[in-house]
N, C-alpha and C positions, 0 to 999 in steps of 0.2 A: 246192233246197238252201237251208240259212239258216249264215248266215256272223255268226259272233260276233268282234269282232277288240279289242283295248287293247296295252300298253306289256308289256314284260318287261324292260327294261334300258335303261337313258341312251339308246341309241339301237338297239334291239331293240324291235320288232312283234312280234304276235300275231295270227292268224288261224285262227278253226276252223269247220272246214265240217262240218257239219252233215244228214245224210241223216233229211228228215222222216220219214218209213217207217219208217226199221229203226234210227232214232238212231246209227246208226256214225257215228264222224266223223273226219275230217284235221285235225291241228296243223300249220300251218304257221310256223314264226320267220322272221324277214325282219331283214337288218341287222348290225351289228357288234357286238363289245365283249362286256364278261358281263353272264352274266342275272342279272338279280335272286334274292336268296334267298329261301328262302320256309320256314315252319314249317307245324306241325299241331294250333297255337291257332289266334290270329285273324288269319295272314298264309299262305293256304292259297293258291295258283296261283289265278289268275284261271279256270281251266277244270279245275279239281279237280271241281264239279259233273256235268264229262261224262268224265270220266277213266277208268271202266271201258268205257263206247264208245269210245275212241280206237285204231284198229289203226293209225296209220301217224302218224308223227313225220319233217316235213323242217328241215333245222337248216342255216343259213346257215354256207358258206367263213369268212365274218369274226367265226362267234364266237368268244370265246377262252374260255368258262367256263361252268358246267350249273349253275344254284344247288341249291339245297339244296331236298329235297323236288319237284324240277319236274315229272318225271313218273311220281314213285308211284303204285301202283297201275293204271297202264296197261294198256290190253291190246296191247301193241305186242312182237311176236316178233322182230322184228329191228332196229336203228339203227344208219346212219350218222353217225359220229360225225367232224367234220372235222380236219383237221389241226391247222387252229390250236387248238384246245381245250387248255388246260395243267391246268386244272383241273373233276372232276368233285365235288361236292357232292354232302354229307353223304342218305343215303336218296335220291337223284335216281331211280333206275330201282329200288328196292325195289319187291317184290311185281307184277313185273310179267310175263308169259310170255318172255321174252328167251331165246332158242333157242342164237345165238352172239353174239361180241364181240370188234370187231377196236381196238385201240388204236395211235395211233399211238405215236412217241417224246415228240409236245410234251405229251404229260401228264404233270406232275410229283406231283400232290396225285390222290389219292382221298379220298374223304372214311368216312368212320366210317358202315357199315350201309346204302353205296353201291348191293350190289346183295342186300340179304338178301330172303331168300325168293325168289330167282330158282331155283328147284326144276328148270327146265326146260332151263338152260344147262347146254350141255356142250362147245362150242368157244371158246377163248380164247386170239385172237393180239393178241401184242403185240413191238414191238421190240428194249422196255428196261422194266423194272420201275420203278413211278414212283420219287422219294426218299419221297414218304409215303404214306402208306394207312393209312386209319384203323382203329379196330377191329373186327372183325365186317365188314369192306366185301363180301366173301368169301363169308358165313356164307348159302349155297344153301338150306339146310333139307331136311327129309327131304319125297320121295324122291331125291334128287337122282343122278345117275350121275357115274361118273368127268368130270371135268373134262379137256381136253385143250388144255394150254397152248404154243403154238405160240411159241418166244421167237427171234426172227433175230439179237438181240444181247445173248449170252451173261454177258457181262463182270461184270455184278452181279449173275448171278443167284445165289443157294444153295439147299439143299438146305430143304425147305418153305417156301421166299420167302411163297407165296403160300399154304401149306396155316396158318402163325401167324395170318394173319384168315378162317380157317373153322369149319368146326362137324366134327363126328363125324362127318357124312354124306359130305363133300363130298372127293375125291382127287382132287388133280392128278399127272396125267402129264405129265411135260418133256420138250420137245423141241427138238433146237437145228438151227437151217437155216447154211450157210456156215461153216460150222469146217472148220479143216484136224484132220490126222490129229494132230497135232502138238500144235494145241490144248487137243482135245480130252482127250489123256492125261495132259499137263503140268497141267492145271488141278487132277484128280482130282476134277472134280465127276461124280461116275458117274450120277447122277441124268438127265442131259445125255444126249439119244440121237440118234444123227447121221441125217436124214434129207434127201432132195434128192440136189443135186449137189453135194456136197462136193469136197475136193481136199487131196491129203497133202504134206508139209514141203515135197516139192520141187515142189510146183505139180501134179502131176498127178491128173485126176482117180479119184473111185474110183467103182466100183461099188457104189451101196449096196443090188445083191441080197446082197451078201458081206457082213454086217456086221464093225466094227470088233470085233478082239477086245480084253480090258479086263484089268487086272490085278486090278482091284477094282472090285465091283459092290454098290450097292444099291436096295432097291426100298420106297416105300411102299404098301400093299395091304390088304385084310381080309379076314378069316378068316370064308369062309361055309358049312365043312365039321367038323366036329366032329372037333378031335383033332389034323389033319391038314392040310398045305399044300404043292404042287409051282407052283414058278416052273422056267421055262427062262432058261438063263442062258448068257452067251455071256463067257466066262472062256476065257483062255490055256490053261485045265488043269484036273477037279476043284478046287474049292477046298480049300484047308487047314484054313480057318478059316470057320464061320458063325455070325455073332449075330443075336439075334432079342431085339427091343424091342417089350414094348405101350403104348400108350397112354392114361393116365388120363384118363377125357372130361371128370372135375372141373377137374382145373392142365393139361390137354394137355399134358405131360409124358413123355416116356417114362424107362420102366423097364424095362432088360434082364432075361429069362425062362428059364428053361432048358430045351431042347429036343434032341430026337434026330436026326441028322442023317444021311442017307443021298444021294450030288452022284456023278455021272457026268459025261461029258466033254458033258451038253448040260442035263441036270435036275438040282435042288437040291427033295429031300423034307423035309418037317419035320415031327418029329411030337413034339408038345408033350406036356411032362412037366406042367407047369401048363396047362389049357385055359384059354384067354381066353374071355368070353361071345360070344357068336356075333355077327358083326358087329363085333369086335375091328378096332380099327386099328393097323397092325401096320409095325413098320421093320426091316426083314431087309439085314444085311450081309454079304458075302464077299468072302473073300482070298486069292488063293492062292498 
């Protein structure tokens, strides 16, 4: 093995091991504090050189900070990312195979183009939505599949938190862990879908083979059927009411569409009077 090692931070080590054979190699950070930042003029990671061989990234308890650009272009499919970390930099894991992504709460900052081109993510938990995130941090690229964003603490989240720094391709699913029954309905974030062990106003718990029923439900989704689209829906009763927004990929923007609606006590049919182009991103609400 050949071991290349220098500085990344005030007091942050570097060490990459190196397989002569087959050039894969281990990053290892060693040490506290944040890392240095780095661009992609002339202040490029010390081990940007071997950055498509790297599958495996271990990152020290005492860091609190990912700089900018540290490991783009990786080939690393998973990280451990520690607790203390508050802030991830600008392009850090762009263009890298990153499969899932667990965040803790002490991240406050994302940075702008954070994880763009991560095409291969498709699980994403986190506790609490940072305060910032930059733009594009999000932006998967095609082909990307739904996103599934696992959030255990609800309180800031809203309706596209995380879909305003994506692209066309990219949909998240929400999900909320520990709500009461009570929570849940009061907030009216319908987005929010109760899984685990939850438990209602008065403490006890629920079954969640039974799902919650809702007064109001919507969904973000795309249209991969010409014409035509059925969601199931778990509403009090038929809806009364269902609108249906497309999405402009230019301003991401939506604009309500006018559609034909056909809702039983378990399915919601839609069949568009305007067809959206195929691959349409699309926001569907109902009321009943």
């Amino acid at each position: 093995m050949s071991v290349y090692s220098g500085v990344c931070g005030d007091n942050l080590q570097w060490a990459l091991i190196v397989d002569p054979d087959s050039n894969i190699s281990d990053l290892v950070i060693r040490g506290s504090g944040d890392m240095f930042d780095y661009d992609r003029t002339d202040n490029y990671p010390p081990w940007e050189w071997a950055a498509s061989n790297i599958r495996a990234i271990s990152l020290p308890t005492g860091l609190t900070s990912i700089g900018n650009h540290a490991f783009e272009g990786t080939s690393i499919s998973t990280i451990h990312i520690p607790e203390n970390v508050s802030r991830i930099g600008e392009s850090s894991f762009s263009n890298t195979i990153l499969s899932s992504l667990t965040l803790s709460a002490e991240i406050s900052e994302i940075g702008r183009l954070a994880f763009l081109h991560c095409s291969d993510l498709t699980s994403i938990k986190m506790n609490a939505v940072p305060d910032t995130i930059g733009a594009h941090a999000f932006q998967l690229g095609y082909p990307s599949t739904p996103v599934t964003c696992t959030v255990t603490s609800p309180e800031n989240i809203a309706d596209g938190t995380l879909s305003e720094y994506a692209d066309e391709y990219t949909t998240f699913i929400y999900q909320a862990t520990g709500l009461t029954t009570y929570d849940y309905l009061s907030r009216g974030n319908t987005k929010l879908q109760v899984e685990s062990a939850v438990r209602d106003a008065k403490g006890r718990r629920i079954d969640t083979n039974y799902p919650v029923k809702k007064k109001e439900e919507e969904w973000y989704t795309r249209l991969y059927s010409v014409g035509s689209l059925t969601l199931t829906h778990n509403l009090y009763s038929p809806p009364s009411s269902v609108m249906v927004f497309a999405m402009n990929p230019d301003t991401h923007t939506y604009t309500q569409i006018y559609a034909d609606v056909d809702a039983d006590d378990n399915e919601i049919t839609i069949r568009f009077s305007t067809i959206p182009s195929y691959g349409s991103k699309l926001l569907i609400k109902a009321l009943i």
